[in-house]
C-alpha positions as CSV (number, residue, x, y, z in Angstrom):
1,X,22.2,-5.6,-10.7
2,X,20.5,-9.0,-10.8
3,X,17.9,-9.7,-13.6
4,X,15.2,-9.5,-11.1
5,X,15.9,-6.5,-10.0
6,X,14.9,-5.2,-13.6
7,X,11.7,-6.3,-13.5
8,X,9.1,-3.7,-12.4
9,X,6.7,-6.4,-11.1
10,X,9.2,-7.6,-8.3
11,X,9.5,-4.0,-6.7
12,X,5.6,-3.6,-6.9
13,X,5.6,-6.8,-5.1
14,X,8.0,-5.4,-2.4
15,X,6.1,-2.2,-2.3
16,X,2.5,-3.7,-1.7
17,X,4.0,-6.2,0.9
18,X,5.5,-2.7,2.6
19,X,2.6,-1.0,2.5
20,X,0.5,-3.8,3.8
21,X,2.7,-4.2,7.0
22,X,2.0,-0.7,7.7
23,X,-2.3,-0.5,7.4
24,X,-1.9,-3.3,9.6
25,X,0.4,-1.7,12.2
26,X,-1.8,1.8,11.9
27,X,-4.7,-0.2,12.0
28,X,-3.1,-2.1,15.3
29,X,-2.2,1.1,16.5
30,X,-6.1,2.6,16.5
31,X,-6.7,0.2,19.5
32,X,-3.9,1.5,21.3
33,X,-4.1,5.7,21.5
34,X,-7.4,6.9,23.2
35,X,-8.6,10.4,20.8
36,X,-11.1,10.5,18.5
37,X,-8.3,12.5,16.5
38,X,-5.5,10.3,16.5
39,X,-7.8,7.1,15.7
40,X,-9.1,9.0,12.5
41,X,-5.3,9.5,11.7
42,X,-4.3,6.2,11.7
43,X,-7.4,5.3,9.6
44,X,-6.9,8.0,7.7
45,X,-3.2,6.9,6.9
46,X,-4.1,3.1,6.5
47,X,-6.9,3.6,4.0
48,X,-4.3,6.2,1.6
49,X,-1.8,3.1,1.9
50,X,-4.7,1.0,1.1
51,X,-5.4,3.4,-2.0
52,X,-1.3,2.7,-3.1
53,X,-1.6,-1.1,-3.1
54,X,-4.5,-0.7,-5.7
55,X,-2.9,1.5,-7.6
56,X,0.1,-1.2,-8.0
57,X,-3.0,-3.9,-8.4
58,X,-4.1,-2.1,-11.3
59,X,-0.8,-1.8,-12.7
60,X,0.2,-5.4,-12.3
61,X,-3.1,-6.1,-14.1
62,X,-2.7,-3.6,-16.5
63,X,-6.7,-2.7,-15.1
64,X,-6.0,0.8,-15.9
65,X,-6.1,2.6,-19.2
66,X,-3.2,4.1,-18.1
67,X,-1.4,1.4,-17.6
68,X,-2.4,-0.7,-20.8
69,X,0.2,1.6,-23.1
């Protein structure tokens, strides 16, 4: 295993960049399908992501109380 890969920060790293590639492909994709429904979906979906990349924010800053242990 290489050193970095025991440090939590470089997976959140990987994680956020993951997750931001996808709210921008669902978010790309809203333009694309025609339903009310399936726009809400993608929204939907992007904004949870959106949700996980400030949870690793808050992490990464310790901005949390549960994260400040």
């Amino acid at each position: 295993m290489l050193p970095q890969e025991r440090d939590p920060h470089h997976h959140t790293r990987k994680m956020k960049s993951r997750l931001q590639e996808t709210m921008v492909h669902l978010r790309e994709d809203i333009e694309k399908v025609g339903d009310p429904q399936s726009k809400a979906l993608l929204e939907t979906s992007a904004e949870v992501l959106e949700g996980f990349t400030q949870a690793f924010n808050h992490y990464e800053r310790k901005g949390e109380s549960a994260w400040q242990a």
